[in-house]
Backbone as CSV, one residue per row, in Angstrom:
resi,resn,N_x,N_y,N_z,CA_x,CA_y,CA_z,C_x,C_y,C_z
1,UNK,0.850,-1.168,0.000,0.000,0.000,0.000,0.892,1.225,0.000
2,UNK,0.152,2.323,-0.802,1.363,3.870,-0.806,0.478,4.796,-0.956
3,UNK,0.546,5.676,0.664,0.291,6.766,0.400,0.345,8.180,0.065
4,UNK,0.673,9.493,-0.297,1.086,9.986,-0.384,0.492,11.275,-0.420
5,UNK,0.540,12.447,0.341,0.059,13.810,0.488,1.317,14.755,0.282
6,UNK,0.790,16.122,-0.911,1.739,17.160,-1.639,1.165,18.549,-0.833
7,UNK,1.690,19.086,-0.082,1.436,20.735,0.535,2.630,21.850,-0.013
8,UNK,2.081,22.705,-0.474,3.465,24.186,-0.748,2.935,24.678,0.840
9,UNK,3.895,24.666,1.005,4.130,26.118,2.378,5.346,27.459,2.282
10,UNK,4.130,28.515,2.379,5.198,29.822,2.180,6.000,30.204,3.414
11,UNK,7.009,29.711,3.473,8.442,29.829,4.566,9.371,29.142,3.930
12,UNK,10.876,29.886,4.045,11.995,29.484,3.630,12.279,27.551,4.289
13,UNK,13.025,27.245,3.413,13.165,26.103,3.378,13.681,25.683,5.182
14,UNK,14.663,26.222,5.260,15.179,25.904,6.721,14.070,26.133,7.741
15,UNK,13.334,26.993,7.737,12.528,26.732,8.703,11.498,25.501,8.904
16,UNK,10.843,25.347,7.248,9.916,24.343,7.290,11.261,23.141,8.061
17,UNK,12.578,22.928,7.557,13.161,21.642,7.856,13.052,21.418,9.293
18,UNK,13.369,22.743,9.895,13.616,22.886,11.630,12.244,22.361,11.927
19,UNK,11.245,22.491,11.723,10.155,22.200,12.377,9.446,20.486,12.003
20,UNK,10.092,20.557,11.084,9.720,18.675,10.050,10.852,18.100,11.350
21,UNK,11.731,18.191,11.430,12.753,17.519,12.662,13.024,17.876,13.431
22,UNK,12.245,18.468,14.459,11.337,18.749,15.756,10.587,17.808,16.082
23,UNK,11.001,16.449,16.284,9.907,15.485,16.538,9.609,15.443,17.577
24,UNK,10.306,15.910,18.476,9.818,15.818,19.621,8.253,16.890,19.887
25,UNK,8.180,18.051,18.996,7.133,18.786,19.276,6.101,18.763,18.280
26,UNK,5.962,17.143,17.888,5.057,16.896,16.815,3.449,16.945,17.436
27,UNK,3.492,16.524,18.888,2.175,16.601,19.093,1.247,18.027,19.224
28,UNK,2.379,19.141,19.297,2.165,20.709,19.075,0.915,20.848,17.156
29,UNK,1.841,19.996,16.571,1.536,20.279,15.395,0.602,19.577,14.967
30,UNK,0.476,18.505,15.031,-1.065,17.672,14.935,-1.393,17.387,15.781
31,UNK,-2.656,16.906,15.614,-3.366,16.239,16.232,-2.796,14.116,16.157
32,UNK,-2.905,13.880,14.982,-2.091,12.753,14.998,-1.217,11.910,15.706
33,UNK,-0.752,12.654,16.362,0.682,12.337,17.335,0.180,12.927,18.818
34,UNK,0.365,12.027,19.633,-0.022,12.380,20.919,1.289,12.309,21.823
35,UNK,1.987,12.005,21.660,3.310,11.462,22.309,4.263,11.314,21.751
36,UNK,5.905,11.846,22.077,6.797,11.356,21.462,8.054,10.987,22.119
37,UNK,8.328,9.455,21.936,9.718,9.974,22.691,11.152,9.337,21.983
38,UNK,11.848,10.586,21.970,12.982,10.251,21.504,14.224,9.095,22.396
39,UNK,14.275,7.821,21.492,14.948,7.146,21.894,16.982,6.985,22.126
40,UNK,16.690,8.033,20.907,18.846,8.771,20.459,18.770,9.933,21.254
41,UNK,19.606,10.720,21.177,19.730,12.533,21.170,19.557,12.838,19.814
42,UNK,20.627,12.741,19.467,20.489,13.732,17.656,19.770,12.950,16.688
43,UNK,18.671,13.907,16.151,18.164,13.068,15.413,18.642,12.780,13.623
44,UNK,18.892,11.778,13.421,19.623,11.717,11.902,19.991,10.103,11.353
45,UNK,20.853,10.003,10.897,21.122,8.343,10.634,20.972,7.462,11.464
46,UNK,20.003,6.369,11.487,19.678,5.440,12.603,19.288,6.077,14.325
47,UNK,19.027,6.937,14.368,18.619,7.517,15.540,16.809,6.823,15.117
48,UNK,16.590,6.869,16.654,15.152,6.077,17.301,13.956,7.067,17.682
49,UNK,12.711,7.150,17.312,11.796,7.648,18.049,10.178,6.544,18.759
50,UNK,10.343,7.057,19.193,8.949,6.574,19.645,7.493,6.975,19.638
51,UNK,6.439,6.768,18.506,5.550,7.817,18.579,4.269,7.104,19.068
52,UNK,3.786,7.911,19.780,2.028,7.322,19.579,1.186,7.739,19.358
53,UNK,0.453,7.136,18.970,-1.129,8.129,17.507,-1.766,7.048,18.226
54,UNK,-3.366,8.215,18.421,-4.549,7.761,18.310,-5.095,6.340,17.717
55,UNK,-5.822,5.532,18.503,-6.344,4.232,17.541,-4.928,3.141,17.186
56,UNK,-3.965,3.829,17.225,-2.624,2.894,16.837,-1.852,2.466,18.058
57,UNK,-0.871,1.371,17.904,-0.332,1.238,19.092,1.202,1.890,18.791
58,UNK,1.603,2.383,20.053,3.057,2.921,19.821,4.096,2.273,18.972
59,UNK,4.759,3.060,17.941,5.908,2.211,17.377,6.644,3.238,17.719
60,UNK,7.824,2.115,17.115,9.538,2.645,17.356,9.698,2.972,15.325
61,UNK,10.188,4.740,15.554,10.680,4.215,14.322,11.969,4.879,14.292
62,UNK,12.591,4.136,12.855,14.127,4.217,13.192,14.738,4.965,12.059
63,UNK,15.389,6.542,12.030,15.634,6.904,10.780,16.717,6.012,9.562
64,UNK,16.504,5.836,8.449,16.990,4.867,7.470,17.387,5.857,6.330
65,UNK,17.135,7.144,6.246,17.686,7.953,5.047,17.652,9.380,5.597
66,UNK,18.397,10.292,5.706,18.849,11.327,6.306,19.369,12.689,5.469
67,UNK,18.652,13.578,4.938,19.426,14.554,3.739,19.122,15.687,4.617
68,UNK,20.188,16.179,5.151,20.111,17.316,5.891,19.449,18.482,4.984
69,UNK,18.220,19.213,5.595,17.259,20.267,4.674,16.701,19.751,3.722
70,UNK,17.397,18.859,3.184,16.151,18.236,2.329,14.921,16.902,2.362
71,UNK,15.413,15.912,2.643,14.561,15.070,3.420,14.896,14.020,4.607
72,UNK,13.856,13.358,4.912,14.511,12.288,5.754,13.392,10.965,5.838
73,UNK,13.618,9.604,5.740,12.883,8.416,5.610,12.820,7.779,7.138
74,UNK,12.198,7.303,7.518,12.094,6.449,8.562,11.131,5.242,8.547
75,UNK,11.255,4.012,9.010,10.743,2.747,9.134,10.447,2.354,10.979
76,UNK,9.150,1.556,10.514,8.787,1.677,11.930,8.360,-0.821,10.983
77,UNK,8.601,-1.313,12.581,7.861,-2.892,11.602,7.345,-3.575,12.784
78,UNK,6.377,-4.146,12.400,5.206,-4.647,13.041,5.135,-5.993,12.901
79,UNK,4.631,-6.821,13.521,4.363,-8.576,13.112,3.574,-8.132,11.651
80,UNK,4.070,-8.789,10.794,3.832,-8.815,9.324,3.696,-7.962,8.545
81,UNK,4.294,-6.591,8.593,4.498,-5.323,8.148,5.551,-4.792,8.096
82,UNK,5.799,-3.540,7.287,7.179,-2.886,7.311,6.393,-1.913,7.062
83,UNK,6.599,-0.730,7.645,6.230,0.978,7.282,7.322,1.842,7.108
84,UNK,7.272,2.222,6.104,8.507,3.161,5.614,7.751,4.671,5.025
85,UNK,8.262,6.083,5.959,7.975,6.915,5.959,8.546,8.178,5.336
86,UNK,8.071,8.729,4.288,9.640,9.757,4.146,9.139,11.201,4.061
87,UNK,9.572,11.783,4.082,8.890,13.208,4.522,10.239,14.102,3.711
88,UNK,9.691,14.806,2.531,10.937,15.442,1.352,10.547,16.999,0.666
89,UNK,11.444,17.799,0.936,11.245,19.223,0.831,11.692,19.669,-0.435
90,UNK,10.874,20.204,-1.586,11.526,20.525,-2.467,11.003,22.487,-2.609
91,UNK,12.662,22.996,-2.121,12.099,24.521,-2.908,11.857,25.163,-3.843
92,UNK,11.286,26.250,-3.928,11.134,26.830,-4.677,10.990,28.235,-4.498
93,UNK,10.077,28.866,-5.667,10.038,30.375,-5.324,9.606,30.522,-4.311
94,UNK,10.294,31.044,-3.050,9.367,31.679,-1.974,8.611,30.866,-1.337
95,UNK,8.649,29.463,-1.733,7.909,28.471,-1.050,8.489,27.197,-0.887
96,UNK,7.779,26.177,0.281,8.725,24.733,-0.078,7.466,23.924,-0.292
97,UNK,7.781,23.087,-1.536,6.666,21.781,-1.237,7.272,20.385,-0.513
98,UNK,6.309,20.209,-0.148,6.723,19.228,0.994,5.888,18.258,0.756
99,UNK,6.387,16.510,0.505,5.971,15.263,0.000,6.338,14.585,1.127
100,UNK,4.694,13.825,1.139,4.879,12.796,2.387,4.630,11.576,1.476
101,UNK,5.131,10.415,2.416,4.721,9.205,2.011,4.505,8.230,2.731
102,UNK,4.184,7.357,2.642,3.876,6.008,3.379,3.749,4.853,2.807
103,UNK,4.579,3.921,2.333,4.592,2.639,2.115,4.475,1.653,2.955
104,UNK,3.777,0.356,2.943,3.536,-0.524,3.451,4.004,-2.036,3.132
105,UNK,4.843,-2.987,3.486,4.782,-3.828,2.492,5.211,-4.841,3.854
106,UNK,5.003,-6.018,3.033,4.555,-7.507,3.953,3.095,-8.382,3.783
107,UNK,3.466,-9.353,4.870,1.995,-10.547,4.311,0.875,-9.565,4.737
108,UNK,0.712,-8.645,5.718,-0.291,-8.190,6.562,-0.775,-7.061,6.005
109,UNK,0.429,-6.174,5.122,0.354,-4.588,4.484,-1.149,-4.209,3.779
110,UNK,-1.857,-5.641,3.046,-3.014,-5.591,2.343,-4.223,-4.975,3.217
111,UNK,-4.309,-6.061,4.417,-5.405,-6.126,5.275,-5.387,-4.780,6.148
112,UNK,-3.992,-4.232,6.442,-4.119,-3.042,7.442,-4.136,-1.767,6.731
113,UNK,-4.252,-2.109,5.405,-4.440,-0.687,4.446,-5.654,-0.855,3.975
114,UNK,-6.856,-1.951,4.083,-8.016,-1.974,4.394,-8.471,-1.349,5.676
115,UNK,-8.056,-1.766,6.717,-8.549,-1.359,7.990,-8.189,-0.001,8.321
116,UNK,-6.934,0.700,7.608,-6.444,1.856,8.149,-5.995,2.728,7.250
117,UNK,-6.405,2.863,5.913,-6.211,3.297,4.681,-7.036,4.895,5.007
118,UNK,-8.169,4.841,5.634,-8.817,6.024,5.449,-7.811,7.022,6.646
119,UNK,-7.681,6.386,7.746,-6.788,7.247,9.303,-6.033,7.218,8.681
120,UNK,-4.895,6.134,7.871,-3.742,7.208,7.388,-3.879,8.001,6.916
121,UNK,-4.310,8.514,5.855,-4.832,9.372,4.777,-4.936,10.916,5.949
122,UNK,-6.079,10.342,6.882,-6.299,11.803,7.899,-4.857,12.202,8.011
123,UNK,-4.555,11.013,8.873,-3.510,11.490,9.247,-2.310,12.253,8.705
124,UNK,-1.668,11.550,7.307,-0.402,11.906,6.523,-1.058,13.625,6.387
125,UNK,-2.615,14.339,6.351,-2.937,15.497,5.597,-3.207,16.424,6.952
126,UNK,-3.270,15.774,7.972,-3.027,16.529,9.625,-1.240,16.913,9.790
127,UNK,-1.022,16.242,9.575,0.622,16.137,9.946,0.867,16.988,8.298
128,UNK,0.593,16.986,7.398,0.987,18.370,6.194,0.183,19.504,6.460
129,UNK,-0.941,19.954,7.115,-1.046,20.680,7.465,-1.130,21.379,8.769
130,UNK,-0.608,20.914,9.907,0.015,20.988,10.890,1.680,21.554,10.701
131,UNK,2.540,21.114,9.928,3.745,21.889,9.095,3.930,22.749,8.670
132,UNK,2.605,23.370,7.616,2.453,24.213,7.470,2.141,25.151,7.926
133,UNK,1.151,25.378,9.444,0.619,25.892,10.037,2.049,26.857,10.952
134,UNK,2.457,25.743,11.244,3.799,25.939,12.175,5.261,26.907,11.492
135,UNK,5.444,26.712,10.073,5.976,27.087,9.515,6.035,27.983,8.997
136,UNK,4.459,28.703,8.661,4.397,29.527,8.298,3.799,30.758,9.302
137,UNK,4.147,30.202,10.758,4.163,31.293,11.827,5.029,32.099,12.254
């Protein structure tokens, strides 16, 4: 399963980045995220978080791709799942667009993108506009 939500937000690139890797003050920004806890200090290559969302049970996820200002991927895996997350800033004039994603893959990925296809969806477009909100304050 792959989901994917596109937002422009008008703020220079570094700021939107500062606030995209601010995880710790994600629950400021959505609603989505109720909790976070950072399992590393710095967050970047293989550093750990811990998040928990509504309706879901807490995962660990673990960063797996790291582009300082420009993006960053993370994987979180479940009994019969893999979730791979990437969150990627591309500028432009006076604005950044910002691409989320969410892939799913494993024996289970089918059935829980039945059951949870619509909350991700909320969710990936709470958490892009929650970014924006923040970013462009």
């Amino acid at each position: 399963m792959r989901f994917v939500t596109t937002i422009d937000i008008d703020a220079a690139a570094d700021k939107v980045w500062s606030v995209l890797v601010d995880v710790g003050r994600w629950p400021e920004m959505t609603p989505s995220v109720t909790r976070v806890e950072r399992l590393d200090d710095d967050f970047g290559d293989g550093s750990r978080t811990r998040l928990h969302q509504p309706r879901l049970r807490p995962a660990i996820w673990t960063v797996t791709e790291f582009d300082p200002g420009r993006s960053f991927v993370w994987e979180s895996r479940a009994p019969g799942v893999v979730t791979t997350a990437g969150h990627h800033l591309t500028p432009g004039d006076g604005k950044v667009t910002v691409r989320l994603t969410l892939d799913q893959r494993g024996p289970a990925a089918p059935l829980i993108g039945l059951l949870y296809g619509r909350l991700t969806r909320r969710y990936m477009t709470q958490e892009a506009e929650g970014l924006k909100r923040l970013s462009e304050s």
